[in-house]
C-alpha angles and dihedrals in degrees: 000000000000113000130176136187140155142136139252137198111216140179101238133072136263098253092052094053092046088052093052105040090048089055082097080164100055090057094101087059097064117356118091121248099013115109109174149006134199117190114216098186135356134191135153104271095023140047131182111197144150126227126203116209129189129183122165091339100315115123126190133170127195138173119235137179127227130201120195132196104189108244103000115058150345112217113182123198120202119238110169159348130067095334126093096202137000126165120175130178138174120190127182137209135183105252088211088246106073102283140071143249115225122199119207133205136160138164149189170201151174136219094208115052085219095060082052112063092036081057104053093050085057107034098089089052097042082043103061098045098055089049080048088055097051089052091045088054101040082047086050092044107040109012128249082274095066089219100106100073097125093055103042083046085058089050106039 
C-alpha cells in the first residue's frame, strides 16, 4: 500500500494552513487532476464531499470524509469510490518563529492490483506536485510573508 509523510516548515501560520487545506471546495482551482467537487455537508468540525479526479482519460470519482479541528489538522477518511483505502491527514503546528510545521500523511489502497502498481510507479512523482500546488496557493493567498491573511481571506 502506498503510504507518504513527511514535514514542512512553512512561513504561514497555523490558522492560515488549516484555512486553506479544509477549502475542500476551492481544489479544482488549483490542485492538478481534480475537476470538480461537490460538498454534500459541511460543518465546522465535518465535511462530506466528492472529488472528481481525472489523469490521461481516465475519470474517477470517490466520497470522503473530512474531519476538521480548527486550527490544528484536516484528517480525511475514504467512503467510497475505486479505492479500497485512503486516509490523509494534515496537521499543523506553530514553529515558535512565525510559521508553521506541517506535517503530511497520506495512505492507500486500491481495490484492482493493476491500478496499484501503476500507482506506486507514479506516486512519488503525483505526490510531490500536489504538495507543490498547496505551497504555490498558500504563497498566492497569503505571501511568502505569511502577514496578509485578512485580506487573501477577503479574496479567496
Amino acid at each position: 500500500m502506498p503510504k507518504h509523510h513527511e514535514t514542512r516548515p512553512l512561513p504561514y501560520t497555523p490558522d492560515q494552513m488549516f484555512n486553506l487545506v479544509s477549502n475542500v471546495a476551492a481544489y479544482p482551482e488549483f490542485l492538478p487532476w481534480v475537476s470538480a467537487i461537490r460538498v454534500r455537508s459541511d460543518s465546522d468540525s465535518e465535511m462530506v464531499a466528492d472529488m472528481i479526479v481525472g489523469f490521461k482519460g481516465i475519470k474517477e470519482s470517490f466520497t470522503s470524509r473530512v474531519h476538521k479541528h480548527h486550527p490544528d489538522f484536516v484528517r480525511v477518511d475514504y467512503l467510497e469510490g475505486p479505492l479500497k483505502h485512503l486516509h490523509n491527514e494534515w496537521r499543523f503546528r506553530d514553529d515558535g518563529q512565525g510559521g508553521v510545521l506541517v506535517d503530511f500523511e497520506v495512505e492507500f489502497e486500491f481495490r484492482n492490483r493493476l491500478f496499484e502498481m501503476l500507482a506506486g510507479q507514479v506516486f512519488d512523482k503525483a505526490l510531490r506536485k500536489m504538495i507543490g500546488a498547496f505551497e504555490t496557493r498558500a504563497d498566492e493567498l497569503y505571501g511568502e510573508s505569511g502577514k496578509n491573511s485578512s485580506s487573501a481571506q477577503s479574496a479567496a
